[in-house]
N, C-alpha and C positions, 0 to 999 in steps of 0.2 A: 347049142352053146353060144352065149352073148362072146361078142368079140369086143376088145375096147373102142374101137371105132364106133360102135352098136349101144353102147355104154355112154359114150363122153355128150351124148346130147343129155343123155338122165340128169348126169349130174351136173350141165351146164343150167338147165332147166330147176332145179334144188337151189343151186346156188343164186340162180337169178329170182327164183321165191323169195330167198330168203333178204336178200337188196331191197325187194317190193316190201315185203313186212317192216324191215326199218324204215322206208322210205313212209310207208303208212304212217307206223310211230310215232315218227317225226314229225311230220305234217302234224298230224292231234294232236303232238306236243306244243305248235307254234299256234296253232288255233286255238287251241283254247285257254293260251295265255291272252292271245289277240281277245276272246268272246269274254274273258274275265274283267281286261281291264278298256276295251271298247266303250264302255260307257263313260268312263273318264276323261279317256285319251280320244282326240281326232284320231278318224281312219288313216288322215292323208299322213297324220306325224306318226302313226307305227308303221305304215308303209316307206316313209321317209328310212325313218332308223333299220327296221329290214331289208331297206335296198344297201346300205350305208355301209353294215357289217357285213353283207353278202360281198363290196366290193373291198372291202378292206382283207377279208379273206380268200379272196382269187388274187391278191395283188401279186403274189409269188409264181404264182402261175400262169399270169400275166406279162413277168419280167422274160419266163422259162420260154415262153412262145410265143413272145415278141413279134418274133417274122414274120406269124402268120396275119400277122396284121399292115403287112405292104401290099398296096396296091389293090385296098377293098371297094368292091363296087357296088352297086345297087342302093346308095347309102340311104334316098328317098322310102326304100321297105326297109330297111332297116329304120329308119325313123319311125315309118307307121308302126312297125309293130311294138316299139318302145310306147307310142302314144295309146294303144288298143292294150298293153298291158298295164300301164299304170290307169287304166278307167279301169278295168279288169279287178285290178287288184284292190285300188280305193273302193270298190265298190263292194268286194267280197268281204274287205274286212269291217264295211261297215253294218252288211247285213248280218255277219256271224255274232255281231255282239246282242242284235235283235230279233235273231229268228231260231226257232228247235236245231239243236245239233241233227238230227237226223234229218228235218227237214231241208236242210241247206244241203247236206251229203246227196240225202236223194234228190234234189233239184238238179246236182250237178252233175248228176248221171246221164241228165238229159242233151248233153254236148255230142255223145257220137251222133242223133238223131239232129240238132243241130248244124251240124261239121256236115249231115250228108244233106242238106237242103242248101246249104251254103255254096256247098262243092257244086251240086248239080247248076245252081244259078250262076256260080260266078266262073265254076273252072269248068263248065259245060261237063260235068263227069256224066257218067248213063248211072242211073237210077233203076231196079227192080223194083217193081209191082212189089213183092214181100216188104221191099225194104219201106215204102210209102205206108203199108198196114200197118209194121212196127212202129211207126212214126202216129198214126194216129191212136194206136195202142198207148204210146207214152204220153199222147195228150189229155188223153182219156184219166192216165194216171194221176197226170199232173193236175185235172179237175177237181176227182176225189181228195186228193191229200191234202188242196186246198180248199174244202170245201168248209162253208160259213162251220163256225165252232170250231173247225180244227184249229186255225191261225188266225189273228187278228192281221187284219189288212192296213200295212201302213208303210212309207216308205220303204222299210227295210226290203219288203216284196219284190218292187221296182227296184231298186239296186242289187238283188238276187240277176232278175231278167237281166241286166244291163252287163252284168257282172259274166252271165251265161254266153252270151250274143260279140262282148268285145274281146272274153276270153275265147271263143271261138274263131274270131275275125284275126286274133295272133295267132291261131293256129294256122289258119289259110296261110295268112302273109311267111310264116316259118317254112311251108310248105316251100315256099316259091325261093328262100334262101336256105336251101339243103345243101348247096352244094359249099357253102359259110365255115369254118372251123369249126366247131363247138367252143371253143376260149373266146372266138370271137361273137358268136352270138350271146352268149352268156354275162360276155364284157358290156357287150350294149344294151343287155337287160337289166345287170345291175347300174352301169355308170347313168346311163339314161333316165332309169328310174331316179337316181339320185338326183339327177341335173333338172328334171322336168317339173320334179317334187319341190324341190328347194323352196322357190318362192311359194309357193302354196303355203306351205306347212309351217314359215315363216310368220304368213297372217295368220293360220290358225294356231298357235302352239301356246301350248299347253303347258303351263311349269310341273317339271316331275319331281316326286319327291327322291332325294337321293336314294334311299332304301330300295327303291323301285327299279333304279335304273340296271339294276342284273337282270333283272325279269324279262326288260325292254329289250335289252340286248341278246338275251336270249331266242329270241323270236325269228333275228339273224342269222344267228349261230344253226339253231335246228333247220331251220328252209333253206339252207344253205345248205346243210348235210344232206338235208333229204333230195335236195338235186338231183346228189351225187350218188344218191344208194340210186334213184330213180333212172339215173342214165347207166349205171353199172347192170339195172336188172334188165333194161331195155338190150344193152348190149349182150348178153348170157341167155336170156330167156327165150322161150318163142313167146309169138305175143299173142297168141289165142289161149296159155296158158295164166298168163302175165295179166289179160283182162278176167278171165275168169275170177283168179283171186284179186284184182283191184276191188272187188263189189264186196271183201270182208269189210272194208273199210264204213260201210253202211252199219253193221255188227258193232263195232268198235266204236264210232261215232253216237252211237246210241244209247251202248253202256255208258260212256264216258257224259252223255247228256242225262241219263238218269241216276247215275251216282254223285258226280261232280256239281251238276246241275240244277240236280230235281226237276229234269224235265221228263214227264211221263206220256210218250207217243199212246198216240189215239186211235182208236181200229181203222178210222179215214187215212191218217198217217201211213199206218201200216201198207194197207191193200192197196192205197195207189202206189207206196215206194215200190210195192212189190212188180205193178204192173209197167213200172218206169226201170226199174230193173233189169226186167225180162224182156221188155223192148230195145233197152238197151244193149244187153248181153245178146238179145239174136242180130241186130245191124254189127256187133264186132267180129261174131261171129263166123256173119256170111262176108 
């Protein structure tokens, strides 16, 4: 006989799915407005306005936990990782406007094998043998899926990689400010972005049509939510279950790049996503 104590992980585990599945949603929801109108819009000015409404919408929750904002230290990693996330970010949306939905999903699969090369170099972690094969596993993947005819090679590639490596490099640096609020890292992701962006997107900007600007703002709105489903499902879930289902998001990406899109993945596509995957999925794993 289940007792409720026996029970309450099930349904914390359901319920933290279920956070990830929005958070998925969302996420494809702001992307592929970002991949639709990319081509129009500078990466740096949609990153601008998604940091903009991300911080106009913590403002309240901002005032609520104020406090926790006496007496912060570390401010130098807190600066790097604002700087490692806005290359992160300009760079991600500038490749999504240029590169297969599914091929950019499955590129970015490649961060756990990333995060454990990184780890082992910079934060002396130990490394298993297994986990170096699944790394060359995912390079291997990462050959086929780009191999000549699948993708055309042009910047957008390189701002993939840069996008992989500096998205990475904020995750080291978060690593080392764990002990942070979460208001407070979040305040410095948004405010920073905002502040770092400004002049940038200044010179590049863009006149929008008014019709447009719900769209643009939208992009806020959703990656903003999805944060929030994102750290609701991290805190309910386990996270061996939490990464299993993150890899629907490769599914999802995919339709939405052949329906929305008309983009049609390639058996190269395919069989290397799969092999960057599976490399993936066994480093979260172990």
């Amino acid at each position: 006989m289940t007792t409720p104590a026996q029970a309450a992980p099930a349904s914390d585990n359901r319920r933290g799915g279920g956070w990830l599945l929005a958070d998925m949603a969302l996420n494809i929801w702001a992307l592929s407005i970002v991949k639709a109108m990319g081509l129009e819009v500078p990466a740096v000015q949609l990153v601008l306005i998604r940091a903009g409404v991300g911080l106009i919408l913590m403002l309240p929750w901002i005032w609520r936990d104020r406090v926790a904002f006496r007496g912060i230290t570390e401010l130098p990693l807190h600066g790097l990782r604002v700087g490692l996330s806005a290359l992160a970010l300009t760079c991600s949306f500038y490749a999504i406007a240029r590169v297969p939905f599914a091929l950019f999903t499955a590129m970015n699969f490649t961060r756990p094998l990333v995060l454990m090369a990184m780890a082992a170099l910079l934060l002396a972690e130990p490394i298993r043998r297994s986990q170096w094969v699944a790394g060359l596993v995912c390079l291997c993947g990462v050959g086929i899926a780009l191999q000549p005819g699948a993708v055309a090679y042009d910047p957008a590639l390189w701002a993939l990689a840069v996008t992989i490596l500096a998205g990475t490099g904020a995750v080291i640096v978060t690593r080392r400010l764990k002990a942070a609020p979460t208001v407070v890292l979040m305040t410095f992701y948004t405010a920073g972005l905002t502040l770092v962006l400004a002049p940038v997107a200044a010179f590049q900007w863009t006149p929008v049509a008014p019709g447009d600007w719900p769209t643009l703002l939208a992009i806020g709105a959703f990656a903003q939510a999805a944060q929030f489903c994102f750290l609701r499902a991290h805190k309910l879930g386990e996270a061996g279950m939490l990464a299993i289902l993150g890899y629907l998001s490769l599914v999802l990406t995919t339709a939405v790049g052949f329906f929305v899109f008309d983009e049609v993945p390639t058996l190269s596509l395919l069989a290397g996503s799969t092999l960057i995957v599976a490399a993936s999925l066994w480093v979260r794993l172990r």
